[in-house]
C-alpha positions as CSV (number, residue, x, y, z in Angstrom):
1,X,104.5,83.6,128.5
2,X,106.6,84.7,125.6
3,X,103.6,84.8,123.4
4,X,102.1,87.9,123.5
5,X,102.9,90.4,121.1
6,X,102.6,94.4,122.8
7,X,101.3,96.7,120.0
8,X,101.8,99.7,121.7
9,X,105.6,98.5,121.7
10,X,105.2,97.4,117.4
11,X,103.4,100.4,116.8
12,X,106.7,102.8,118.0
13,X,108.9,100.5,116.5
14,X,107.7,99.4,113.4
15,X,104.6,102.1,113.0
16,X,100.7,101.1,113.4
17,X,100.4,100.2,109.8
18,X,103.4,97.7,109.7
19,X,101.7,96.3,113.1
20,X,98.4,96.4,110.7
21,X,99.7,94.8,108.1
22,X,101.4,91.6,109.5
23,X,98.6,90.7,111.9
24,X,96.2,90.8,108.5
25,X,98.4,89.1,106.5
26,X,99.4,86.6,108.7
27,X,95.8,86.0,109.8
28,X,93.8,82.7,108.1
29,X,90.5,81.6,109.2
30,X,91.0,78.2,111.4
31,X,94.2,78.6,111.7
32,X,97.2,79.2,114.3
33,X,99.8,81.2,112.7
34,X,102.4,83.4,114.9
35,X,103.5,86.7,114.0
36,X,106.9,87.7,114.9
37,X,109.9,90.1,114.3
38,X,110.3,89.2,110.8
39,X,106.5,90.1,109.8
40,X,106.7,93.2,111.2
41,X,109.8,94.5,109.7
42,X,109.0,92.8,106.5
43,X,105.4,95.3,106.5
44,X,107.7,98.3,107.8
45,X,109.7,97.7,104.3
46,X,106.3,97.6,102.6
47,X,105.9,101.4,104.1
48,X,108.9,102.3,102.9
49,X,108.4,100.8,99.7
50,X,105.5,102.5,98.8
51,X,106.9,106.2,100.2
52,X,109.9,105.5,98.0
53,X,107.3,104.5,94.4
54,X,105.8,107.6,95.7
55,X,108.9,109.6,95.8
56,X,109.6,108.7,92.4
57,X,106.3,109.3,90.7
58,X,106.0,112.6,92.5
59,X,109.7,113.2,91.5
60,X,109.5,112.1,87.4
61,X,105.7,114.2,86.9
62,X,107.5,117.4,88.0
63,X,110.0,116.8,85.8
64,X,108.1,115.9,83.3
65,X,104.4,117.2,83.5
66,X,103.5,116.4,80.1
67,X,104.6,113.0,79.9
68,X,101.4,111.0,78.1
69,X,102.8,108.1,76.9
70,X,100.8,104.9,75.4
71,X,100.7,101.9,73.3
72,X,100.5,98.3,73.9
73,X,102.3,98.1,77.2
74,X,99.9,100.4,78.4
75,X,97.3,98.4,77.5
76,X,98.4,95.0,79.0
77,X,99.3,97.4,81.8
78,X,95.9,98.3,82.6
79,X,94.6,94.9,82.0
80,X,96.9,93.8,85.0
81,X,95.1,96.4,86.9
82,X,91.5,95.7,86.6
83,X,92.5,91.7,86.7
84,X,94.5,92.7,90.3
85,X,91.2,95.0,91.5
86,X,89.0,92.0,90.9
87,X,90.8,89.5,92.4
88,X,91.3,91.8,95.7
89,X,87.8,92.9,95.3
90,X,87.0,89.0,95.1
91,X,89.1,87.8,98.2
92,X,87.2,90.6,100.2
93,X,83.8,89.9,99.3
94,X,84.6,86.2,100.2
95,X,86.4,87.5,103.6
96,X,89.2,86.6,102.8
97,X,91.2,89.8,103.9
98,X,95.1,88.3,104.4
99,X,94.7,86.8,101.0
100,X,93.5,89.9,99.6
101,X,96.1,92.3,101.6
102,X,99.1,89.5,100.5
103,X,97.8,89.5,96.8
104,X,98.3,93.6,97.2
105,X,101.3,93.3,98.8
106,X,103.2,91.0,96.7
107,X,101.8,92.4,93.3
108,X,102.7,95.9,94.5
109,X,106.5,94.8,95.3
110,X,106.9,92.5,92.5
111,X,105.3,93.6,90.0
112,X,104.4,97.6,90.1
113,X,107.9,98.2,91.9
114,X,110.2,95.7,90.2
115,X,108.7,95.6,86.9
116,X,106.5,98.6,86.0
117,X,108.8,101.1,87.7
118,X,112.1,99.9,85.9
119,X,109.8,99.9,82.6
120,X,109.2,103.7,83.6
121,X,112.8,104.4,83.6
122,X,113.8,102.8,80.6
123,X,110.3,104.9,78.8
124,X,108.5,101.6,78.1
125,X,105.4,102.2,80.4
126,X,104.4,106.0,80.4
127,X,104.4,108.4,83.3
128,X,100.6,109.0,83.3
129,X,100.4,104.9,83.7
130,X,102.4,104.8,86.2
131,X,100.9,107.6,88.1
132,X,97.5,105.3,87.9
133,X,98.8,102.2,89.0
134,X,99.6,104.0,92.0
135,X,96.8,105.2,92.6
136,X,95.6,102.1,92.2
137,X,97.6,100.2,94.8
138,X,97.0,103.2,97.2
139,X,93.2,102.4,97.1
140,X,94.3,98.1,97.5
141,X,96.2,98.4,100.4
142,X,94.2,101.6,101.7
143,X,91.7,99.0,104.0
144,X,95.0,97.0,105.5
145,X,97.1,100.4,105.8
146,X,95.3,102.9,106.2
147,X,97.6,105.9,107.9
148,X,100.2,105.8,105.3
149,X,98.6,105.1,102.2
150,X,96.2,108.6,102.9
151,X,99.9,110.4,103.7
152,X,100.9,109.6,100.1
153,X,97.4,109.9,98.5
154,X,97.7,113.7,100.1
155,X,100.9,114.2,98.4
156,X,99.0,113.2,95.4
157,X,96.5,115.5,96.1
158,X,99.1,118.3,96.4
159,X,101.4,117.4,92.8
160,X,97.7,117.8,91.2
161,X,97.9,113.7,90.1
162,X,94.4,113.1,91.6
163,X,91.2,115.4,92.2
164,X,89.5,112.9,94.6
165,X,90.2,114.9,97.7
166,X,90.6,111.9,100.1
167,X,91.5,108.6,99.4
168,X,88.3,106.9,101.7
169,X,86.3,108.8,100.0
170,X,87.4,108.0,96.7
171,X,86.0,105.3,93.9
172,X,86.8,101.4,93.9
173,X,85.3,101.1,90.4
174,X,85.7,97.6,89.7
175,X,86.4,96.3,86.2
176,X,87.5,99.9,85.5
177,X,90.5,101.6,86.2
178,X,90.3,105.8,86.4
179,X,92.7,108.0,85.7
């Protein structure tokens, strides 16, 4: 009793990828963890997270279309990519899949939204970056959540920012990052 968790239920309130999301993250072979409240709204923040990095990439490259930045940041930029694909590449290839969704997670929170975004805003990181390390974290978190991540990919689709058609379909090139 009391211990049983209706995803039907966590699914209307929280949406199936927040439902997704905790149940992968807090999952670790051999062990007992519980899930709860707090997980779940914690993944439907994720969701929102990523619609609102979305909202303002989609936003800034139709304001500014030719926006082609470059330099050094950009190239320490991309190094964090490829570094971040291969250690989620790794942890999934080991079955490890809550490490590799909670590596995702808290790179794309800490570092793409509270770092790379603000150094977007402020011109230090350019646009056409930006616009891959989305992409990027789109195709990370695509196997944990899958519904919403393919919503924004589509939107992507749409602004002309990728010509992969459908974000299941598209590359995981390791060691690489395309633009």
């Amino acid at each position: 009793k009391g211990n049983v968790v209706n995803p039907l239920e966590i699914t209307q309130r929280y949406g199936a990828d927040a439902l997704r999301m905790a149940l992968i993250i807090r999952s670790s072979p051999g062990l007992d963890k519980s899930v709860g409240e707090a997980d779940f709204k914690a993944m439907r923040n994720l969701t929102n997270k990523l619609w609102n990095a979305a909202r303002f990439i989609l936003l800034q490259s139709s304001q500014n279309p030719s926006d082609v930045g470059g330099g050094a940041e950009d190239d320490t930029f991309q190094n964090h990519l490829v570094q971040l694909q291969a250690q989620v590449t790794q942890n999934l290839e080991k079955l490890q899949i809550g490490l590799a969704a909670e590596t995702a997670y808290t790179e794309f929170w800490h570092w793409y939204c509270d770092q790379v975004i603000e150094q977007v805003k402020q011109g230090q990181i350019s646009l056409s970056q930006a616009v891959l390390g989305l992409k990027t974290f789109l195709k990370l978190l695509h196997p944990f959540m899958p519904f919403v991540t393919e919503a924004i990919w589509q939107q992507l689709v749409a602004a002309q920012l990728t010509s992969e058609p459908l974000l299941v379909t598209s590359q995981w090139n390791l060691g690489t990052i395309e633009p």
